[in-house]
C-alpha positions as CSV (number, residue, x, y, z in Angstrom):
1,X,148.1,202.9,149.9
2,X,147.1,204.0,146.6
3,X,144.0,206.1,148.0
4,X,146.6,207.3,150.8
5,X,149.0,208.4,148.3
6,X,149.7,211.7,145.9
7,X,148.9,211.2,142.0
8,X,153.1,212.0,141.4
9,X,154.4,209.4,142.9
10,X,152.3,206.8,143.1
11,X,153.4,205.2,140.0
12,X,156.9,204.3,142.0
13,X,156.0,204.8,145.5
14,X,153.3,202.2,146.0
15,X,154.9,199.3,144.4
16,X,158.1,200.0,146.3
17,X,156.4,200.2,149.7
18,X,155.1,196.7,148.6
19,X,158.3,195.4,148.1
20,X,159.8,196.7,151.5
21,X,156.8,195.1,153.4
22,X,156.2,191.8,151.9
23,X,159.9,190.7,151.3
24,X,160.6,190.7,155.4
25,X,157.1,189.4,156.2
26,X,157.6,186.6,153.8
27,X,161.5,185.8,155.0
28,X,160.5,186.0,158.6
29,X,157.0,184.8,159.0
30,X,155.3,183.2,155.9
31,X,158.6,181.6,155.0
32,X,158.8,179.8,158.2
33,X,155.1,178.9,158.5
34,X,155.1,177.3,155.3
35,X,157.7,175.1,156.0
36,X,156.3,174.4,159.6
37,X,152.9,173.7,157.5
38,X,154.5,171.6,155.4
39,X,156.4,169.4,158.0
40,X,152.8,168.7,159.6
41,X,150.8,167.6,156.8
42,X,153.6,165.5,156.1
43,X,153.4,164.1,159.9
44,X,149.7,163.6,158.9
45,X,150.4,162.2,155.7
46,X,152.3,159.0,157.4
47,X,149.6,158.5,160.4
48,X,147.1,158.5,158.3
49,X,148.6,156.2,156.0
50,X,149.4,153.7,159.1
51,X,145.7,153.7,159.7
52,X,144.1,153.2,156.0
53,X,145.3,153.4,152.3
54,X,141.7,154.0,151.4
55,X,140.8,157.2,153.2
56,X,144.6,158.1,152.9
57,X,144.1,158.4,149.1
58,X,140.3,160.0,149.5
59,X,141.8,162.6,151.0
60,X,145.2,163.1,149.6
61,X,144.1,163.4,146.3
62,X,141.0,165.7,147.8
63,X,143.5,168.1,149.2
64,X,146.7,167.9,146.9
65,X,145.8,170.8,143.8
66,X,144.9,173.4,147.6
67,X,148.6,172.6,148.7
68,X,149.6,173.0,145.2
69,X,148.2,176.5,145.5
70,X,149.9,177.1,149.1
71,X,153.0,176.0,147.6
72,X,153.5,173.6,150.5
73,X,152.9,170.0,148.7
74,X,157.2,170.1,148.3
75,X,156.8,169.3,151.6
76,X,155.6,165.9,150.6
77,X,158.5,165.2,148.4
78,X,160.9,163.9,150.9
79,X,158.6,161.2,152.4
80,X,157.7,160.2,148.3
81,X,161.7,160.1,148.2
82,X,162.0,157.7,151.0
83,X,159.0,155.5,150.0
84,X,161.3,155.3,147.0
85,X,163.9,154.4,148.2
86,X,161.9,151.4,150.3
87,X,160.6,150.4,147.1
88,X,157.7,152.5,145.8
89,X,155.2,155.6,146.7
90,X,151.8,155.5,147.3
91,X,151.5,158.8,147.8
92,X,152.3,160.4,144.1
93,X,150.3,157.1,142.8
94,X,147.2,158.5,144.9
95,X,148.0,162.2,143.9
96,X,147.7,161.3,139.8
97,X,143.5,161.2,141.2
98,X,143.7,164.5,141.5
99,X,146.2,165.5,138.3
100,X,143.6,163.4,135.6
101,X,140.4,164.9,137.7
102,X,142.0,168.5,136.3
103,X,142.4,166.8,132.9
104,X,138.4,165.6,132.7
105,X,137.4,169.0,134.1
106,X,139.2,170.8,131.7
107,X,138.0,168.1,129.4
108,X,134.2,168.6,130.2
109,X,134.7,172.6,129.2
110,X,136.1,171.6,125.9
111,X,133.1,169.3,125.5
112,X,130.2,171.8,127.1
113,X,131.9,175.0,125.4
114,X,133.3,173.8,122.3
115,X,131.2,176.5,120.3
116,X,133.0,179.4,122.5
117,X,136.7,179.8,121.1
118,X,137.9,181.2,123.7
119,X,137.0,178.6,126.2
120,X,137.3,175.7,124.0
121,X,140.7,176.2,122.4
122,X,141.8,177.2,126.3
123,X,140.4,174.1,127.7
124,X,141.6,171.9,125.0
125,X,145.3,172.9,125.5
126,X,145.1,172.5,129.2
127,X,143.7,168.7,128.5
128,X,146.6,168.1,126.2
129,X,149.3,169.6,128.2
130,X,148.1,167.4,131.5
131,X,147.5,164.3,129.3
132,X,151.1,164.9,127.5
133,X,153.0,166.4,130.5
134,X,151.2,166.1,133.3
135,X,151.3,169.8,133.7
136,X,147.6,171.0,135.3
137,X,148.6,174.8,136.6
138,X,146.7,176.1,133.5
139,X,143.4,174.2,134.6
140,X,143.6,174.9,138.0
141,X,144.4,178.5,138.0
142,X,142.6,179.3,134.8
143,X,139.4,177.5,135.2
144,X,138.9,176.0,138.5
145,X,139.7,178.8,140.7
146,X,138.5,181.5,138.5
147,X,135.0,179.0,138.0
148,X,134.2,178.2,142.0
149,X,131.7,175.7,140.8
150,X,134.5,173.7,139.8
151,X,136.1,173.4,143.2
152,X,133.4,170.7,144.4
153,X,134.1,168.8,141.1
154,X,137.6,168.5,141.2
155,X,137.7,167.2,145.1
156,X,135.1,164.9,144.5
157,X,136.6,163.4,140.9
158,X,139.9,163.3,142.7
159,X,139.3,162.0,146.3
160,X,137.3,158.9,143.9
161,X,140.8,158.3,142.0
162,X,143.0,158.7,145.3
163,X,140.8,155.9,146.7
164,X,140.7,153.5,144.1
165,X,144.6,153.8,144.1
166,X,144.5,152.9,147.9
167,X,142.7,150.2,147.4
168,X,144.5,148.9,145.2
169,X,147.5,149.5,146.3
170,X,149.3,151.5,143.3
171,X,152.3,153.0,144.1
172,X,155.1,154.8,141.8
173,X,158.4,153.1,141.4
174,X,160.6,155.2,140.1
175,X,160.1,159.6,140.2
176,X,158.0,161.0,137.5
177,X,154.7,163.8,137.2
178,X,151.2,162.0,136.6
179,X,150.5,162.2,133.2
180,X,149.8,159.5,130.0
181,X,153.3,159.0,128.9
182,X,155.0,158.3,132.8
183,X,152.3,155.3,133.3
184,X,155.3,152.6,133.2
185,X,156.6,154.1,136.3
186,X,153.5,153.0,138.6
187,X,152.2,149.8,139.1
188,X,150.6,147.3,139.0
189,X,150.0,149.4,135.7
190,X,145.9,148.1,135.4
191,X,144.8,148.9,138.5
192,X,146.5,152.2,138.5
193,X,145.1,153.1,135.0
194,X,141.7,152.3,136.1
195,X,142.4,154.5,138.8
196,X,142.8,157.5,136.9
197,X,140.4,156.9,134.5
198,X,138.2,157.1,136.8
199,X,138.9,160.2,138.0
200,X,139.0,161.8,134.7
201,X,135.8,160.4,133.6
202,X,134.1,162.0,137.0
203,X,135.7,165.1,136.2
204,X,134.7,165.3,132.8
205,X,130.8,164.3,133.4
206,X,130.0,166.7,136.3
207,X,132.0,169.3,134.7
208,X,129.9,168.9,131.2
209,X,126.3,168.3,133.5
210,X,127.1,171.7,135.8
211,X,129.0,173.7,133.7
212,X,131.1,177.0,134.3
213,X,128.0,179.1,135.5
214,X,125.5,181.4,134.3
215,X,128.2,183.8,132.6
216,X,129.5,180.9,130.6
217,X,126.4,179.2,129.5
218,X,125.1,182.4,128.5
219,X,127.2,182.1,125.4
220,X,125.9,178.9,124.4
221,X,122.3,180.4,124.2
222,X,124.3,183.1,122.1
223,X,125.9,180.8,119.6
224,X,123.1,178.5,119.7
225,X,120.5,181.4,118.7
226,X,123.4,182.4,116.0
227,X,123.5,178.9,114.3
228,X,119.6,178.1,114.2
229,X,119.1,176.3,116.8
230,X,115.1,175.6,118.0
231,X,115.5,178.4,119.9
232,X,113.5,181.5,119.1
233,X,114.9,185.0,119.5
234,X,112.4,185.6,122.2
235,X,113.7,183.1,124.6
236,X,117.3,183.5,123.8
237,X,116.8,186.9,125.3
238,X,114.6,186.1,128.1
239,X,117.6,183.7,129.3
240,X,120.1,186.3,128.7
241,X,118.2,188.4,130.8
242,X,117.6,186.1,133.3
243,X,121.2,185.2,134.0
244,X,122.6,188.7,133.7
245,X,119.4,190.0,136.7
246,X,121.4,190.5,139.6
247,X,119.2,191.1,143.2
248,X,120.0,194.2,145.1
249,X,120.9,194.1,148.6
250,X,119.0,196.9,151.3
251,X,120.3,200.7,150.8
252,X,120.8,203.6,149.0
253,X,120.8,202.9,145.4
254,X,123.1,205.0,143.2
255,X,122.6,204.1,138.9
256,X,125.8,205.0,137.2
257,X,125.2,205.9,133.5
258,X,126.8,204.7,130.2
259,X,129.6,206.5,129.5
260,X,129.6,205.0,126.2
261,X,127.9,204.4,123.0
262,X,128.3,200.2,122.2
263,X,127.5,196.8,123.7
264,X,127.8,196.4,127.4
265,X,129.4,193.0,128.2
266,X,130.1,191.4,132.0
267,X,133.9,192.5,133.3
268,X,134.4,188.5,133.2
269,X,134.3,189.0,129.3
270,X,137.1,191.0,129.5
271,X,140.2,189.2,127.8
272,X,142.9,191.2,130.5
273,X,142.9,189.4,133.6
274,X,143.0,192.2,135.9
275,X,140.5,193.5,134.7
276,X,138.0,190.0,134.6
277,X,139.2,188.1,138.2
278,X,137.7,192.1,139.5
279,X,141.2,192.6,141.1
280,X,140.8,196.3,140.4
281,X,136.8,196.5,141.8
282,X,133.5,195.8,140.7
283,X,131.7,196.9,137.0
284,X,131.5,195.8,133.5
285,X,133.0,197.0,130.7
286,X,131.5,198.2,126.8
287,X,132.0,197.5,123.2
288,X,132.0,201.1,121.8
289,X,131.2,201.9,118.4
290,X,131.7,205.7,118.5
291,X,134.8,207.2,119.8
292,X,133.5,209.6,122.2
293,X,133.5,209.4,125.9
294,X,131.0,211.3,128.5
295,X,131.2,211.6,131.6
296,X,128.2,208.7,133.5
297,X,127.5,211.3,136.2
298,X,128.1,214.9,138.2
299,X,131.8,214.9,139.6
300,X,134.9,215.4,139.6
301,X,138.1,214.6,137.6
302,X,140.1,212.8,139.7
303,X,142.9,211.9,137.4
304,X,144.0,212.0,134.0
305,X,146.6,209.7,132.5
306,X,149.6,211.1,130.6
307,X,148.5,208.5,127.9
308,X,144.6,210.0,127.4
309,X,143.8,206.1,127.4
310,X,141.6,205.9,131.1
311,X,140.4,208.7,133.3
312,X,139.5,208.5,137.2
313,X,136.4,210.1,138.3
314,X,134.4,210.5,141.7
315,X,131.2,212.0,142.5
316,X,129.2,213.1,145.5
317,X,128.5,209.2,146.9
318,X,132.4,209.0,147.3
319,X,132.5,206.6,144.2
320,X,136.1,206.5,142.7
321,X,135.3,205.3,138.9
322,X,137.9,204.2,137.1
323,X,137.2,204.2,132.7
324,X,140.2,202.4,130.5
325,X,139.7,202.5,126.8
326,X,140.6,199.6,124.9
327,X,143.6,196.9,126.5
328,X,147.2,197.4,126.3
329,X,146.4,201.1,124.4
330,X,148.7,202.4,127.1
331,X,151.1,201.3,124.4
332,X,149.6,203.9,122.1
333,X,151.3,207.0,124.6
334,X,148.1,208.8,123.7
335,X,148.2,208.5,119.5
336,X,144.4,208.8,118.6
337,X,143.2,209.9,121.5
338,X,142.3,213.2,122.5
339,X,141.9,214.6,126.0
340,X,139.3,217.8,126.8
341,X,139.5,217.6,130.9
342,X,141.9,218.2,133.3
343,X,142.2,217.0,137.0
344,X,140.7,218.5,139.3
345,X,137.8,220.0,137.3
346,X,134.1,219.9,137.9
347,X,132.0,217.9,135.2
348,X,128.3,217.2,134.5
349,X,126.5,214.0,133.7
350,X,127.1,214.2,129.6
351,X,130.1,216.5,129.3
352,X,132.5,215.1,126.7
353,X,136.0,213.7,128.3
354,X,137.9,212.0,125.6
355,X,137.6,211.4,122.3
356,X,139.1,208.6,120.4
357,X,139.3,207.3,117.0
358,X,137.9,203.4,117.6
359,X,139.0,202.5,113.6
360,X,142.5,203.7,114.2
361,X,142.8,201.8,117.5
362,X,142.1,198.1,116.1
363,X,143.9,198.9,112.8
364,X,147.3,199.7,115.3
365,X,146.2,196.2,116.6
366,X,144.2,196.8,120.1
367,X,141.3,195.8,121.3
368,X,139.0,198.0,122.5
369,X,137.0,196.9,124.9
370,X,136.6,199.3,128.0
371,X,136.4,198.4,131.7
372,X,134.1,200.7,133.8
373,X,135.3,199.9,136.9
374,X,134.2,200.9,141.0
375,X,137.8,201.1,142.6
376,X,136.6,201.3,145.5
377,X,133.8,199.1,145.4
378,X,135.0,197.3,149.2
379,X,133.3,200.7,150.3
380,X,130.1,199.8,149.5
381,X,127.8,197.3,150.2
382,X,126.7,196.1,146.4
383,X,128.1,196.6,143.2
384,X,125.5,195.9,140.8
385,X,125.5,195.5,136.6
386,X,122.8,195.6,134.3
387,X,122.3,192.8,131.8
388,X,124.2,192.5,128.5
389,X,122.9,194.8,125.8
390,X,123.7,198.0,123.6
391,X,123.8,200.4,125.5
392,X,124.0,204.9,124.7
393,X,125.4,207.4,127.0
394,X,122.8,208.0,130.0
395,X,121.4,204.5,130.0
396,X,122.0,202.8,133.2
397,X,124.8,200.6,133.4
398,X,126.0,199.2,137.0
399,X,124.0,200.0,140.4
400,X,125.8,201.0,143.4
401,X,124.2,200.2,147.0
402,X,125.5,202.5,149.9
């Protein structure tokens, strides 16, 4: 809708067209699917555990953090309620495998990244707050389904746990979330414990063995090169540059410049989560150290924000490029920056867009890292970045295959 729709009002207009399609769709269709969901994986639930604990808990625990995500594991909840009420669940018992498998996995990044701040200290509180409160959303939506490598990690650490509590028969006696502190309320309390131990202890040695990914272990090479490690200089770079070499696909390739003087840094750097999980397009983003902004190729202004703070562009491929300086300086309402194009004009590779004052920026408080973004990067068949360096306007940045 937002291609479809006219610059004025597509601040309001797209959201509220959103709004007006989604809310009936979910009230009369996904609404009543969930539920219908829901009812039959419970149905499943209770054959399957007529037929084997074992396998029961395998794949139980395998499955529970995906219903988690649907939103349809409430579904569960009665038939936990009624095992209650017969005298103890299995079921929650035999989910815990896959609650302390999210605790080691977040556990193993603490242990594997604990020289990058970002990922240790957010890894670290996700361990506690499962260990303290059972509570595992952090991990699952902020590592393990933003880190895809994780996914095989967490079923197997957790279908291993959900098995051993079959086995041994575990089950929860009175209603509480999987964590350290609820342990009293499932039993035999030994078996159970082993159980999740287990699980965690998986979690945590695959996760520190495979890691994250190339992105992430790029850093340790970083830090590792910073602190003195054996490392020389030489193959710290060669890694870097091997992880950050992406293969293009077949087609026309079109090189989009720097549109920046600074360090160019992968999108998934970016601390602004639209941005990083690429729900805006494809790119990378830049460090600048100056404060002036060219445009990366010949084009066209598509728009300009009231703000001064991002700028749209297109050129003669059809590629919409989208450029935000800094995160949150929309805040700003265009103090420090200064604008010297107007929609709808013609530009050249080089012509200066906007200038900004990068000093002023972080001294108000903002960061200014700045996404480069294809917006419509599902219109092409690759959208390709260089590897991380310093970069100066007309160096190429990102490679777009037609």
């Amino acid at each position: 809708m937002k291609k479809y729709t006219p610059d004025t009002i597509q601040l309001f207009f797209v959201p509220m067209m959103g709004i007006l399609i989604m809310v009936p769709l979910t009230a009369l269709i996904f609404g009543p699917f969930s539920q219908y969901l829901s009812q039959a994986i419970a149905n499943g639930l209770v054959s399957l555990l007529a037929l084997s604990s074992v396998l029961t808990g395998v794949v139980f625990a395998a499955v529970w953090p995906f219903l988690v995500v649907l939103g349809v594991h409430w579904g569960i909840t009665p038939i936990q309620l009624d095992n209650l009420a017969r005298g103890g669940d299995p079921l929650n018992a035999m989910a815990a495998g896959a609650t302390f498998a999210q605790m080691g996995i977040a556990f193993g990044i603490f242990l594997r990244y604990r020289k990058n701040k970002d990922l240790s200290s957010l890894s670290l509180a996700g361990t506690v707050s499962g260990i303290v409160a059972g509570v595992t959303e952090p991990i699952l939506y902020g590592f393990i389904l933003r880190y895809r490598r994780l996914i095989p990690i967490l079923i197997v650490s957790s279908a291993v746990g959900g098995g051993l509590v079959g086995l041994f028969g575990a089950e929860m006696y009175s209603y509480a979330f999987n964590s350290v502190l609820t342990i009293p309320a499932y039993g035999p309390i030994p078996q159970y414990v082993f159980s999740v131990a287990v699980s965690f202890v998986v979690g945590t040695v695959l996760t520190f063995i495979f890691g994250l990914g190339k992105e992430a272990d790029a850093t340790i090479a970083t830090e590792s090169s910073n602190g003195g490690t054996n490392e020389t200089a030489e193959e710290v770079e060669a890694e870097a540059e091997a992880n950050d070499k992406e293969e293009l696909v077949e087609g026309t390739q079109i090189d989009i410049a720097s549109p920046l003087d600074g360090e160019l840094i992968p999108l998934s750097a970016v601390e602004d989560e639209v941005f990083s999980s690429e729900a805006m397009g494809q790119g990378d983003a830049i460090i600048p150290t100056d404060g002036k902004l060219v445009a990366p190729f010949d084009g066209k202004i598509a728009s300009v924000f009231p703000t001064k703070h991002a700028i749209g562009l297109t050129d003669e491929n059809g590629i919409e490029l989208l450029i935000h300086i800094g995160m949150d300086t929309v805040q700003l309402e265009g103090k420090h920056f200064t604008n010297h194009v107007e929609k709808g004009q013609m530009i050249k590779q080089g012509d200066a867009l906007i200038t900004f004052d990068v000093a002023a920026i972080k001294e108000a408080g903002y960061s200014v890292v700045s996404p480069v973004i294809v917006t419509n990067t599902n219109d092409f068949k690759q959208v390709a970045s260089e590897k991380s360096r310093h970069v100066t306007p007309g160096d190429k940045i990102m490679t777009v295959v037609k």
